[in-house]
N, C-alpha and C positions, 0 to 999 in steps of 0.2 A: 264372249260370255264368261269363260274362266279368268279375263284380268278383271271383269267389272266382279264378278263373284270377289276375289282376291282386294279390290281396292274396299268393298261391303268390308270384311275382315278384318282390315287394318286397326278402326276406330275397337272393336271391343277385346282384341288382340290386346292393344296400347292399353287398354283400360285394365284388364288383368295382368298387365306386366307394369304398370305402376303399381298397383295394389300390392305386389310380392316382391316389388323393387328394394335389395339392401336385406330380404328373409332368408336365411341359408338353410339348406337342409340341415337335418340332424349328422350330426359326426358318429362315426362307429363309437358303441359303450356307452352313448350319450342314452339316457333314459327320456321318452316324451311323454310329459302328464299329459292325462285324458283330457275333456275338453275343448277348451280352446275357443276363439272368437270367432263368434258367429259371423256368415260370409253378408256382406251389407245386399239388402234388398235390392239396390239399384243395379247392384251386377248382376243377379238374375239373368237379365237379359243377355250379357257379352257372353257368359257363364254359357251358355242356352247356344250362344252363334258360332263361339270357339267349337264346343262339341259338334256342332254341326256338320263343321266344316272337319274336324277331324274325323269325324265318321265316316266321311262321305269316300276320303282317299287317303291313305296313309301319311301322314302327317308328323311325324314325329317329335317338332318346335312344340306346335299347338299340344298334344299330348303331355307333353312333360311340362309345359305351363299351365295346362288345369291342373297333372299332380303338384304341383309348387303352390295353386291357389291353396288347394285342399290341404294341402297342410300347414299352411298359415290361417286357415278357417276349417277348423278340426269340430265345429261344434257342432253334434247332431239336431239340432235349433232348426237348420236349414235342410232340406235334402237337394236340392236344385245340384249344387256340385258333387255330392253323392251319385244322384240321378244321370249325370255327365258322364261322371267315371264309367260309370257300367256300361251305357249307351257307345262309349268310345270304345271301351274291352269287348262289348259284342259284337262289335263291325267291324274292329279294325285289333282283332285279338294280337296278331304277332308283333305289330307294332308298339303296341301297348305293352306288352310283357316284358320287350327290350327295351322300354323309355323306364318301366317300374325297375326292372333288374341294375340300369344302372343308381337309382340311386341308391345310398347309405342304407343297410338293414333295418338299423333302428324308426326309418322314415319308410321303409316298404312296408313295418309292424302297424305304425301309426296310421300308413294310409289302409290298411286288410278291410279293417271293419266295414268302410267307406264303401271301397269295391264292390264286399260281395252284397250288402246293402243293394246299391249301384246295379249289381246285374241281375241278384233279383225284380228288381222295378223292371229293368230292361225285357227282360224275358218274362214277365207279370199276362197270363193270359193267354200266351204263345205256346205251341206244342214243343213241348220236352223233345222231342224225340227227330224234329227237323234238325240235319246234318250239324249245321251252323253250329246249334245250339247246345247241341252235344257235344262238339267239339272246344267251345268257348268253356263250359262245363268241365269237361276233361281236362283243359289245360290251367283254368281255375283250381280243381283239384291239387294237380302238380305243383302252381305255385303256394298252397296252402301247404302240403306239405316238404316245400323248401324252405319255406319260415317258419317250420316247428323246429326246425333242425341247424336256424340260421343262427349264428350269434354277432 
């Protein structure tokens, strides 16, 4: 059951790692204008299957290639990979926080927005106050205020 889930994977995996294939993160000092291009309709769906599968088990490849889509399609146009993000940070919170921590500052700044976007939807409906969700919350908090203070 877990190679056929895994071989499912492969094809929307490939499909967002052409799409950011040859994109670099931002370099420390490097300033990223707001914006950015909109993520294309048809990935929606890989966009949708990556997160799934990282959700489901800590994953750390899959996580840090939705954060590399999302900043190559920085435009709030789409929420589908916004919607990822958070969905990934509230199941699979610590892994998420060490795939975001390594990258460059100025691309942790660029992706913030996105996130807490992202985990609001996630958590959209759900009681505040279930362990999870407080704890996803609280750790959210910290990393907000490690990026006031980041340069």
């Amino acid at each position: 059951m877990v190679v056929l889930a895994a071989l499912l994977l492969v094809p929307p995996a490939d499909q967002l790692r052409s799409r950011v294939a040859g994109a670099e993160a931002p370099r420390a000092g490097e300033i990223i204008p707001p914006g950015g291009v909109a993520a294309p309709a048809e990935d929606h769906g890989a966009v949708e299957s990556v997160a799934d599968a990282a959700a489901v088990a800590p994953h750390p490849e899959l996580t840090g290639l939705l954060m590399q889509y999302m900043l190559v399609y920085r435009s709030p146009s789409s929420t589908v990979p916004a919607q990822a993000l958070g969905k990934v940070y509230l199941e699979q919170t610590e892994t998420f926080i060490t795939e975001f921590r390594r990258l460059p500052v100025p691309a942790q700044k660029a992706l913030w927005p996105f996130l807490e976007f992202g985990f609001r939807k996630a958590t959209e409906g759900l009681n505040k106050s279930i362990p999870k969700i407080k704890k996803a919350r609280s750790a959210l908090d910290a990393l907000a205020a490690s990026l006031t203070n980041a340069r």
